[in-house]
N, C-alpha and C positions, 0 to 999 in steps of 0.2 A: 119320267120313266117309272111309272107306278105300278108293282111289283101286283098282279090278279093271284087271288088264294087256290089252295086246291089240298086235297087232303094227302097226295102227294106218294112218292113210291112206295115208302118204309110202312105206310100206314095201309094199305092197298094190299101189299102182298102178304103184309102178316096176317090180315082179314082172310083172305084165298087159305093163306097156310094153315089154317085154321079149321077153315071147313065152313068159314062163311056162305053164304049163298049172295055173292054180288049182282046177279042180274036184277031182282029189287033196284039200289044202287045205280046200275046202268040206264036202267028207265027215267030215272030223277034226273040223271044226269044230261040223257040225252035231249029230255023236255029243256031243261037249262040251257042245253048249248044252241037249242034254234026259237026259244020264246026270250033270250036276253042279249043285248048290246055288250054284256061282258062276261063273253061266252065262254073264253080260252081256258081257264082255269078246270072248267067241267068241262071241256076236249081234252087238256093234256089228261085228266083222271079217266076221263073214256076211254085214252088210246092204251095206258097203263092197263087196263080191266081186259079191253081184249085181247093186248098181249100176255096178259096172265092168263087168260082162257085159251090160249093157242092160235089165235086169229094176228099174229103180228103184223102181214101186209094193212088190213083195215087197223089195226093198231097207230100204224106210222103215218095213214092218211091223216086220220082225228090230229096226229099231232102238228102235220103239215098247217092244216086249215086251222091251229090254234093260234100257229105262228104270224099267219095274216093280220093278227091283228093287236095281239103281242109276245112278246121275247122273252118279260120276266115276269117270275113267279116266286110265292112264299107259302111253306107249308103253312095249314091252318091251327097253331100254336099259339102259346103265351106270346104275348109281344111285352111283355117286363121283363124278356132276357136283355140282359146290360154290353153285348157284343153283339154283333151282324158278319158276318160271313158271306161274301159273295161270289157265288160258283161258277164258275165258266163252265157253260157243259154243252157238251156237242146235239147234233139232232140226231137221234139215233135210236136203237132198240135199248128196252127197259135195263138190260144188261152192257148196255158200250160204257158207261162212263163211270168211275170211282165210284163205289158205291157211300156217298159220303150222309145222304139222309140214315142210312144205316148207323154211321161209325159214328153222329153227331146225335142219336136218340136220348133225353135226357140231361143233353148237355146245358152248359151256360150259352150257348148261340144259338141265334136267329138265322138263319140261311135261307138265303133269295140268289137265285139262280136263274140266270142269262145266259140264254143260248144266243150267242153272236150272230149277224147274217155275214158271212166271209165273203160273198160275193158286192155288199157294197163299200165303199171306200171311206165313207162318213163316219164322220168320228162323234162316238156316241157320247151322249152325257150318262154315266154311270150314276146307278143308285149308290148313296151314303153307305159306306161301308167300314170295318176297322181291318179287316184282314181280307184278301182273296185267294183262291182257290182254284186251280187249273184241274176239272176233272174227264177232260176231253182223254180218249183211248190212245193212246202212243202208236198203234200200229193199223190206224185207218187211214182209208185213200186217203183223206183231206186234212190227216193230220198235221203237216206241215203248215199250209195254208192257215188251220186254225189259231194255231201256236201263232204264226206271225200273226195275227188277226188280235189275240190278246194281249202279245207285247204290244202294238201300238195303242190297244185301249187302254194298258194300264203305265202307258209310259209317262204320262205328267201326273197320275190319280195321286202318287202321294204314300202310297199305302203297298205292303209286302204284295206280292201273288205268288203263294207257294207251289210248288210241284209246277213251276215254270220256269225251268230253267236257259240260260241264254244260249246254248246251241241245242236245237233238236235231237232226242232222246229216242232212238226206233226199236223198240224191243221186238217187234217181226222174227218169225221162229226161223228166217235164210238170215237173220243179220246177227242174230243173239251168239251163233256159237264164235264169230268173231270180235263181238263186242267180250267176252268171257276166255280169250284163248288162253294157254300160258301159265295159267294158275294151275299147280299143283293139287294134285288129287278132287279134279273137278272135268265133270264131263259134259259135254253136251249135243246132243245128236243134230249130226250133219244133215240140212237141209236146203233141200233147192225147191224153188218158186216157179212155176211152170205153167203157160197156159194149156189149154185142151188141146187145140190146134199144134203145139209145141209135141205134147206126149202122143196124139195121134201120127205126127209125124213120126216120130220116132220109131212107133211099132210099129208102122207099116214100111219103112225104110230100110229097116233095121239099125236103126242110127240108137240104140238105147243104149249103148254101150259108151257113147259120147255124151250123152243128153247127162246119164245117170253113174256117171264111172266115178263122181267122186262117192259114193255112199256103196259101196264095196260089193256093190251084188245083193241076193233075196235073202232075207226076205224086207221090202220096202214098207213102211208106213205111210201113208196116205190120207190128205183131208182137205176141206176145200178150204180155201183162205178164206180169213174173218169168221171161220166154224171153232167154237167153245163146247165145253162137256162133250167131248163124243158124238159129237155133231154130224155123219159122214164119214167117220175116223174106221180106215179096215187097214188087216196088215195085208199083202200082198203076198200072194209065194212065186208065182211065174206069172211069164207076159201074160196069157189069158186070160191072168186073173186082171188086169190092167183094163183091159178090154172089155170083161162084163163090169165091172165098178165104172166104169167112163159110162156104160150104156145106163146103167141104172141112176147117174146120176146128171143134173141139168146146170154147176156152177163152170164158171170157164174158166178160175182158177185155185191150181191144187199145188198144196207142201206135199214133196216129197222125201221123206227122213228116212237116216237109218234107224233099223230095229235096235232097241236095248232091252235085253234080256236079266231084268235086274228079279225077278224070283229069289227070292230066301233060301239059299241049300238046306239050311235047315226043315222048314216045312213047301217047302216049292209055291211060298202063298205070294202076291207082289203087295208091295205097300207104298202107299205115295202121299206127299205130306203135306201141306201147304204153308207156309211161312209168309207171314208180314211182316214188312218193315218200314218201321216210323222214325223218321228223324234220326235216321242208323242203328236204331234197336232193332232185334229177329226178336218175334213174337210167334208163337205156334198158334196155327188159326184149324186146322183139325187131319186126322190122319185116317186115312181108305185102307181098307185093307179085303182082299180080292182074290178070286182062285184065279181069276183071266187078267191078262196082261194090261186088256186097256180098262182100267179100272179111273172111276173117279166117285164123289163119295154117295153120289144118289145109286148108282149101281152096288155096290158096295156093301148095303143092306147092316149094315151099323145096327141100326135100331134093332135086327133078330137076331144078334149076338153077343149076351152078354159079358162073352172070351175076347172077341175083338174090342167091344167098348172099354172092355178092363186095360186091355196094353195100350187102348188110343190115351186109356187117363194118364197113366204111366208115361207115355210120351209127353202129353200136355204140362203134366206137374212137374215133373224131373228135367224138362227143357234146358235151363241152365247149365246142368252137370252133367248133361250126358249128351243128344245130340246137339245141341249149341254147343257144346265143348271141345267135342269132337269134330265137328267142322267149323269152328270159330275160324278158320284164317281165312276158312274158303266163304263164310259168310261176311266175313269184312271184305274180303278183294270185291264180290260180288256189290254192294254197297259203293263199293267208292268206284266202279267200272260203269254201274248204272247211272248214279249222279241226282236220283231223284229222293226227292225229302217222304215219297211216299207208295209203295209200290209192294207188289206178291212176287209170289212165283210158288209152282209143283214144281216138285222134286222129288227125288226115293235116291235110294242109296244101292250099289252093284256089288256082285257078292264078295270085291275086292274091295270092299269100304269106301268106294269113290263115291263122290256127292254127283247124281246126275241132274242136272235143269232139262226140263222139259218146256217147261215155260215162264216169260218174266211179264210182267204185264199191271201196270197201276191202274187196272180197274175190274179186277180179279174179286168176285162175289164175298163181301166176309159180312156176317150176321149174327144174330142171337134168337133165331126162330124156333132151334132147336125145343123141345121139355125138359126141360127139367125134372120132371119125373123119370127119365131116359137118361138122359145127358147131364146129371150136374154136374159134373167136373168139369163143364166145358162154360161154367156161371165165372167165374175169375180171369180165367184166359181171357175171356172176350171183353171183359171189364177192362182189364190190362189195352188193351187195341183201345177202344173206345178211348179210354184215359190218355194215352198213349196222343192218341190223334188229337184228339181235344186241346192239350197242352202244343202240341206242335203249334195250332194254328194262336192259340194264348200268347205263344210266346214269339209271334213272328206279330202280333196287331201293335199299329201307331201304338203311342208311347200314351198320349192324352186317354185311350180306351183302356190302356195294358192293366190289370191287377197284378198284384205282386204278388209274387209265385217263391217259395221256399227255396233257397238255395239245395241243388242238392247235384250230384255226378250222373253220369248219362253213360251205364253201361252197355256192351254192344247187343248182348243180350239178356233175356226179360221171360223170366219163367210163366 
C-alpha cells in the first residue's frame, strides 16, 4: 500500500487564500491525471481546486475516480521527519474531516492518509506508522460504519489510534443537547431532525404543534443537515415562512432549533467564539463578533474593524482568567461528556452569563491563514493548537518511535 504524493489541502487553499491563480495548476494537473498510470495523487489535488473554486459536485467526482485506483496518500514534504502519522479520513468534502494537514504544518510528522473502502470486508495491510488518527466527521450518515471500519483495521496494528474511541461519539446538533444536559449554567438549543415530507406534512395537517411542540413556538431556526457556516441557516417567524424556505430550498433534510437570543445588553452586538480542545485543554481558536444574530466569522467582517479585532485579542490573550475561568466547570463537564481526545465547538455566552453550544464537532475548520499584518495576536494562540495537537499525537506513538517529552502538568485550560 504505497502511499501517491499530492500537494495536498493545507498547501492548496492557502495558495487560493492568497490570491494565487490555480487554474495554471489545474491544467498540469489535469494533463497528469489522464497522460499517467499514477494519476490519483493529481485527482485528489484537482478535486481539492475545484472545490476551492466553488464547483464541489465535480470536485467529489475527481476524488471518486482517485480512489479507483488508490486509497493513500502523502503530502509532498521532507521525508527526514522522524515520526509518521497515519490518518483515517472519510471520502468527503474538503471540509468533512479534522482539519489535521492544518494543525500538523511545520510539525516533526509525516502524515499519510487512508481513506478506508467501508463497504469491503477485507482486511487491509496498513502503511508503517508510529501513531494514528481518526479524522472521519462524527456526525455523517456513515459515521458509524466508518468508526467500526477503523477499529477493525487497527485492531492487531499495534499502535495508538487517537480520536477513536470505543463506543461511538455523535455530536449531531438533535443529540448534542442530550449528550450536554444537566450541567449547570450551560445551554444548548433544542433541536429536532426532520425530513421535508415530515415538515410538509405537518403544515399542511396542521399537525406542527406535534411535530415542533418541544422547541416552544417562533421564532424557529432552520438548516439543512450536514449544512456548516451558514449554509441555508434562516430563522423563521410563522408557518409561511416555513413554506417559502422549503420552496427555495432542494435538501430533504432539515434541524429544526430553538431561537437563542444571546445579543450583549450592553451594545445589542452577538458574539460567538470557537474553542478547541486537545487532550482536555480549551484553546481559543477565534471570536465573531456581528450586528445579526447568525453571525459566524467570514460574515463578521473582522478585518474592517479595528474595535472588534482589539476585544477578539483580548479574548485570545486573557483566555485563561477570564473566559476559561469563568466557564471552567462548564468546559470540563463538556470534555469529559464528549469523550474525545480532539474536537471544537461555537459557543457565545446569553445575557445571563450561561455558556450556550451551538455546536460540537471534531472537524470544525482551525488554521493560520489569517495576516498577520491584520491579525497578530492570533500568531501564539494558533501556535498553542498546533503544539497542542502535535504533542497529543507524540505522546500517544509506540514507545520504540516516542521521543522524550519534558515532564510537565496538563492544565484544563491554555491561554
Amino acid at each position: 500500500m504505497e502511499p501517491q504524493a499530492r500537494i495536498g489541502l493545507a498547501q492548496l487553499t492557502k495558495m487560493a487564500f492568497e490570491g494565487v491563480d490555480l487554474h495554471p495548476l489545474r491544467s498540469d494537473l489535469l494533463k497528469q491525471s489522464f497522460g499517467s498510470t499514477n494519476s490519483a495523487g493529481a485527482l485528489m489535488d484537482l478535486s481539492v481546486i475545484d472545490q476551492l473554486t466553488g464547483h464541489r459536485e465535480l470536485g467529489l467526482v475527481w476524488q471518486s475516480k482517485a480512489f479507483e485506483t488508490c486509497r493513500v496518500f502523502k503530502a509532498q514534504v521532507n521525508d527526514r521527519t522522524r515520526k509518521r502519522v497515519l490518518v483515517f479520513a472519510a471520502p468527503t468534502h474538503i471540509g468533512g474531516n479534522t482539519p489535521v494537514e492544518f494543525l500538523l504544518q511545520g510539525s516533526d510528522f509525516n502524515s499519510v492518509f487512508y481513506y478506508p473502502n467501508i463497504e469491503t470486508s477485507d482486511s487491509d495491510i496498513l502503511p508503517d506508522h508510529d501513531v494514528a488518527f481518526c479524522a472521519a466527521p462524527t456526525d455523517a450518515e456513515e459515521a458509524e460504519a466508518f468508526f467500526d471500519t477503523v477499529h477493525r483495521l487497527t485492531r492487531t496494528s499495534g499502535t495508538k489510534t487517537v480520536n477513536l474511541p470505543e463506543q461511538m461519539v455523535r455530536l449531531d446538533r438533535d443529540t448534542l443537547g442530550q449528550m450536554l444536559s444537566g450541567v449547570d449554567g450551560l445551554r444548548v438549543p433544542i433541536s429536532v431532525k426532520l425530513t421535508r415530507q415530515q415538515l410538509i406534512s405537518a403544515l399542511c395537517s396542521e399537525d406542527e404543534a406535534n411535530r415542533l411542540g418541544t422547541l416552544n413556538g417562533y421564532p424557529y431556526v432552520v438548516r439543512p443537515v450536514g449544512s456548516h457556516a451558514g449554509e441555508g441557516l434562516e430563522k423563521l417567524e410563522a408557518p409561511e415562512d416555513f413554506a417559502s424556505y422549503l420552496l427555495r430550498r432542494d435538501e430533504e433534510e432539515f434541524y429544526v432549533s430553538t431561537f437563542e437570543d444571546y445579543a450583549s445588553p450592553a451594545d445589542q452586538k452577538y458574539r460567538k467564539y470557537r474553542i478547541v480542545f486537545v487532550d482536555g485543554q480549551a484553546f481559543p481558536c477565534h471570536m465573531a463578533i456581528a450586528e445579526q444574530w447568525d453571525v459566524w466569522y467570514l460574515n463578521a467582517n473582522m478585518h474592517l474593524s479595528p474595535e472588534k479585532r482589539f476585544e477578539e485579542a483580548a479574548f485570545m490573550e486573557g483566555f485563561s482568567g477570564d473566559f476559561g475561568l469563568r466557564h471552567r466547570a462548564r468546559l470540563d463537564a463538556i470534555v469529559d461528556r464528549v469523550g474525545l481526545d480532539y474536537f471544537g465547538m461555537d459557543c457565545a455566552e446569553d445575557p445571563e452569563g450561561n455558556l450556550i453550544v451551538f455546536e460540537a464537532d471534531n472537524a470544525l475548520i482551525v488554521h493560520d491563514m489569517d495576516p498577520q499584518t491584520v491579525f497578530p495576536y492570533k500568531v501564539q494562540p494558533m501556535r498553542a493548537i498546533f503544539s497542542a495537537f502535535e504533542q497529543l499525537l507524540a505522546d500517544n506513538c509506540r514507545p520504540a518511535a516516542k521521543s522524550p517529552a519534558p515532564q510537565r502538568s496538563k492544565p484544563l485550560l491554555a491561554s
